[in-house]
N, CA, C and O atoms as a DFTB+ gen file, in Angstrom:
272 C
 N C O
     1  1      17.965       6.310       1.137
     2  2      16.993       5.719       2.016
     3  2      17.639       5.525       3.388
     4  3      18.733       5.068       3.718
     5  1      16.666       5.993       4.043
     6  2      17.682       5.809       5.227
     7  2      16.721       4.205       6.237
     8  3      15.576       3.803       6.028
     9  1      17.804       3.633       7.328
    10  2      17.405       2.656       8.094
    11  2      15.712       2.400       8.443
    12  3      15.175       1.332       8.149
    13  1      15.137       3.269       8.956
    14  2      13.923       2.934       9.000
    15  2      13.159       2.375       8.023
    16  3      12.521       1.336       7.856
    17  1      13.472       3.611       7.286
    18  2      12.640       3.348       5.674
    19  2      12.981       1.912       4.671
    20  3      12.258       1.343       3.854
    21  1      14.678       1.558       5.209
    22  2      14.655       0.231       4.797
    23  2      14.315      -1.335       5.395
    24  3      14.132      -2.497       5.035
    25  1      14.366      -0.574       6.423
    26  2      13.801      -1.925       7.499
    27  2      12.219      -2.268       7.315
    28  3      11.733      -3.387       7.152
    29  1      11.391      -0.738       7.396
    30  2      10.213      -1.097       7.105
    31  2       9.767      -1.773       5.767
    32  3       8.795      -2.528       5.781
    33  1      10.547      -1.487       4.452
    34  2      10.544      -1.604       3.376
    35  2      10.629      -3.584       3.158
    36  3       9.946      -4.212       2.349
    37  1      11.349      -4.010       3.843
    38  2      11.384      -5.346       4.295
    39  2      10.508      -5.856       4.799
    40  3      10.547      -7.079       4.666
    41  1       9.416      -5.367       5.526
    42  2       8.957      -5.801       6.099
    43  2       6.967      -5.699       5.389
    44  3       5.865      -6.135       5.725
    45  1       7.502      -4.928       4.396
    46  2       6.302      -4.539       3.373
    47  2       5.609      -3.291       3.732
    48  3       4.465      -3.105       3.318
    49  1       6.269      -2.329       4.544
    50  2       5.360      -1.508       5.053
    51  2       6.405       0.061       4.347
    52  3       7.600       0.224       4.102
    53  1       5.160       0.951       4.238
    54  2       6.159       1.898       3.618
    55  2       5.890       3.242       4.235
    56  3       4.804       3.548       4.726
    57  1       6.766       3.894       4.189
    58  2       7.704       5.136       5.560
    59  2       7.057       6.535       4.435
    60  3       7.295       6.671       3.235
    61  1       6.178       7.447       5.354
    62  2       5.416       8.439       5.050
    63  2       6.167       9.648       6.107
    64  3       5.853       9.785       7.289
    65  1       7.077      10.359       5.483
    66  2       7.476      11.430       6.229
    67  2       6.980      12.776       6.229
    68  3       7.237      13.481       5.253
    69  1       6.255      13.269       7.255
    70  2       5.678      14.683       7.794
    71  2       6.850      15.507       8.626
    72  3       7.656      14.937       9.362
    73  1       6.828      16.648       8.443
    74  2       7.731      17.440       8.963
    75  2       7.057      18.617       9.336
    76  3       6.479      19.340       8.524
    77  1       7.143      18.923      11.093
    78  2       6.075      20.068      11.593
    79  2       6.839      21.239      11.490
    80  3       6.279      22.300      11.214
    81  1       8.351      21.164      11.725
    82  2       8.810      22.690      11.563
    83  2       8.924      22.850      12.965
    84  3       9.547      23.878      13.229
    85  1       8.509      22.140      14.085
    86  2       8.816      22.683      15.463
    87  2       7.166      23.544      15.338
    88  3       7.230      24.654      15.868
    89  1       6.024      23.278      14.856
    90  2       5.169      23.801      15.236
    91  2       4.403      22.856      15.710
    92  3       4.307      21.716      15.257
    93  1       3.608      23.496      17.015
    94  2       2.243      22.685      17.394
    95  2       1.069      22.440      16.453
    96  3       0.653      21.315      16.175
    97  1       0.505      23.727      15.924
    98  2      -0.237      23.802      15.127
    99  2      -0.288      22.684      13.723
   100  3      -1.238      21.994      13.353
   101  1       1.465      22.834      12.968
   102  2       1.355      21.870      12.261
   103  2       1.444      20.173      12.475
   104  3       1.317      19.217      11.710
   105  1       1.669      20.290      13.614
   106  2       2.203      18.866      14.233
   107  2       0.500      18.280      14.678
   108  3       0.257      17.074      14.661
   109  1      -0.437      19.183      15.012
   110  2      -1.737      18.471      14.852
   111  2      -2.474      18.757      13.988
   112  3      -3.665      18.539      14.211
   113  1      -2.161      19.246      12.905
   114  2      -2.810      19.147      11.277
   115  2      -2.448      17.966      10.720
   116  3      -3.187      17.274      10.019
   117  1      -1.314      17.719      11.019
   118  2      -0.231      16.189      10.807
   119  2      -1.005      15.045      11.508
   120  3      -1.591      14.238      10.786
   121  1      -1.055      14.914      12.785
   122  2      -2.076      13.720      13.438
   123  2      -3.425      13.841      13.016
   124  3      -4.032      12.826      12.674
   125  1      -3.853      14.714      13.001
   126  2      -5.341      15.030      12.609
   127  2      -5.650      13.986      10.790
   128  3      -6.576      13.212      10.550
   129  1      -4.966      14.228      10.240
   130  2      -4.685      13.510       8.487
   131  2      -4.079      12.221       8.556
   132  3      -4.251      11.441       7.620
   133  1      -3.367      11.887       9.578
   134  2      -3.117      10.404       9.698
   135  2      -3.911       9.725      10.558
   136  3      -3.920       8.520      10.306
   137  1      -4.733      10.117      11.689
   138  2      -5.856       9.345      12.419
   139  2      -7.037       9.504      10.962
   140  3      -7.474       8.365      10.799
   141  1      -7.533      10.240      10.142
   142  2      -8.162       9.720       8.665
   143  2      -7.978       8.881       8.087
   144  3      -8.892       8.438       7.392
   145  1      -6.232       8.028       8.099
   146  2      -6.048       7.168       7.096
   147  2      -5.467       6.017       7.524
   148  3      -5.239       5.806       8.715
   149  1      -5.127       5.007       6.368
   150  2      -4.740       3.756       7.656
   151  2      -3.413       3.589       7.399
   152  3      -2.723       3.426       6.392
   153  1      -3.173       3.703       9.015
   154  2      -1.640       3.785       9.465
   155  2      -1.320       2.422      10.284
   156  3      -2.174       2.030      11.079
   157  1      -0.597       1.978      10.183
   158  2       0.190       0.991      10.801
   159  2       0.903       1.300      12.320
   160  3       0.734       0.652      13.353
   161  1       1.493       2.132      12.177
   162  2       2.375       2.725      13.095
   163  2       3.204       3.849      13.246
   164  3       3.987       4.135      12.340
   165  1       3.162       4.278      13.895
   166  2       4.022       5.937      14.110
   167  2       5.585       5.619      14.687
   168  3       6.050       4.671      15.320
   169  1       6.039       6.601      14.275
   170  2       7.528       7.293      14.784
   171  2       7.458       8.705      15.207
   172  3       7.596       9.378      14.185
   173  1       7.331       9.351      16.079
   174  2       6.940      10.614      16.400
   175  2       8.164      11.121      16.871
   176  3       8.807      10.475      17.698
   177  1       8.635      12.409      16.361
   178  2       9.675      13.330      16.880
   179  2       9.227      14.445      17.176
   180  3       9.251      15.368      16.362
   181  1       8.539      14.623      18.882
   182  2       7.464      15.881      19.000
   183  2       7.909      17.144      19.069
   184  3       8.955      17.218      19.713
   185  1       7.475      18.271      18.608
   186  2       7.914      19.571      18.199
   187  2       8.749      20.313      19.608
   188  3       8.846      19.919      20.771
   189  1       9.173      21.300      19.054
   190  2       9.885      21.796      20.007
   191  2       8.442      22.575      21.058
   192  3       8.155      22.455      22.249
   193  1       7.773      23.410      19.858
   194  2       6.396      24.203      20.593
   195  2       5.659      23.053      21.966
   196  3       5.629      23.300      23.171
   197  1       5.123      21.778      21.237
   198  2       4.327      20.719      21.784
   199  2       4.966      20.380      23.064
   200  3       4.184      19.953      23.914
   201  1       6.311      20.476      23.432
   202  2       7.064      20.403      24.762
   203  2       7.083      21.601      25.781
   204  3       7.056      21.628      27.012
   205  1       7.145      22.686      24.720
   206  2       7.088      23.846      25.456
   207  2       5.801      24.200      26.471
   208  3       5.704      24.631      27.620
   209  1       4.849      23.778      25.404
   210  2       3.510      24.094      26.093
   211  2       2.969      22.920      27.070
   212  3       2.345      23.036      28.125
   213  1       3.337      21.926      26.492
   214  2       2.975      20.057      27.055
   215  2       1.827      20.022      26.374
   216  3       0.951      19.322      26.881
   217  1       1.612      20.481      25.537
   218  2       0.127      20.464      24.806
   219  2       0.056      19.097      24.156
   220  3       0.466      19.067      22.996
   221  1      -0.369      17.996      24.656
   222  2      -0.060      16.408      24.285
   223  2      -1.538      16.160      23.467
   224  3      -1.550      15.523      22.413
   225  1      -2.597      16.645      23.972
   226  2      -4.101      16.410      23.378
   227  2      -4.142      15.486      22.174
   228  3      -4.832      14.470      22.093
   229  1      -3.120      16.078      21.026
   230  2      -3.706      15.794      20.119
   231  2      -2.769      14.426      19.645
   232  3      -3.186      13.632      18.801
   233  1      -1.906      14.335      20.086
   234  2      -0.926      12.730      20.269
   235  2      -1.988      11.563      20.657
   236  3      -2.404      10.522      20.149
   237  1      -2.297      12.688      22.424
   238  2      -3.259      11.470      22.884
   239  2      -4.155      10.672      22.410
   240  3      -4.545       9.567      22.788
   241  1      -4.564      11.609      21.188
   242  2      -6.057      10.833      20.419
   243  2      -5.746      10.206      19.713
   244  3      -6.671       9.633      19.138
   245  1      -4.402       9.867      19.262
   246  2      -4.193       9.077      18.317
   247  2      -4.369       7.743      18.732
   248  3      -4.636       6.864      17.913
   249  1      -4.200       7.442      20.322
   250  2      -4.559       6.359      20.961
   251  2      -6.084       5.100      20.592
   252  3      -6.223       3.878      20.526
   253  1      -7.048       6.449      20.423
   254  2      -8.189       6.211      20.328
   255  2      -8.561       5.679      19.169
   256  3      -9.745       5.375      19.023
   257  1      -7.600       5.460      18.096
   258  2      -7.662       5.124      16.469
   259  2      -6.765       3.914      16.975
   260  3      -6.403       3.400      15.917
   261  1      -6.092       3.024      18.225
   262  2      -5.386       2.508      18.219
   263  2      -4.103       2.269      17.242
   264  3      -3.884       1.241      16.600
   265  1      -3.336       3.404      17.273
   266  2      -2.151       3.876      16.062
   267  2      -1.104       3.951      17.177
   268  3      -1.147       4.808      18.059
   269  1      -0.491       3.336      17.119
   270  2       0.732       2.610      18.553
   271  2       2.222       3.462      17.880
   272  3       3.312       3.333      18.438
């Protein structure tokens, strides 16, 4: 377990890890399935693609589900 996962674990909340691969595509199939469900809070490590392009869109909306 690593630090996050035990800190949150303390705190009653529990650590859901997605992994995009450095893709855009999967990195908003990924937000797209967690703005569906109820999330507490994010940790985002944005793809290598999502920088390349600045393609932020689909981060941004996560705003709109207020998911901080």
């Amino acid at each position: 377990m690593g630090g996050v996962e035990t800190e949150a674990r303390k705190q009653g909340f529990q650590v859901i890890t997605y992994i995009s691969n450095e893709s855009l595509g999967l990195e908003q199939q990924i937000t797209e399935l967690i703005s569906n469900g109820l999330v507490d809070g994010l940790l985002i490590s944005v793809s290598e693609e999502t920088q390349q392009t600045k393609n932020y869109d689909h981060l941004m909306q996560l705003l709109e589900y207020e998911i901080r």
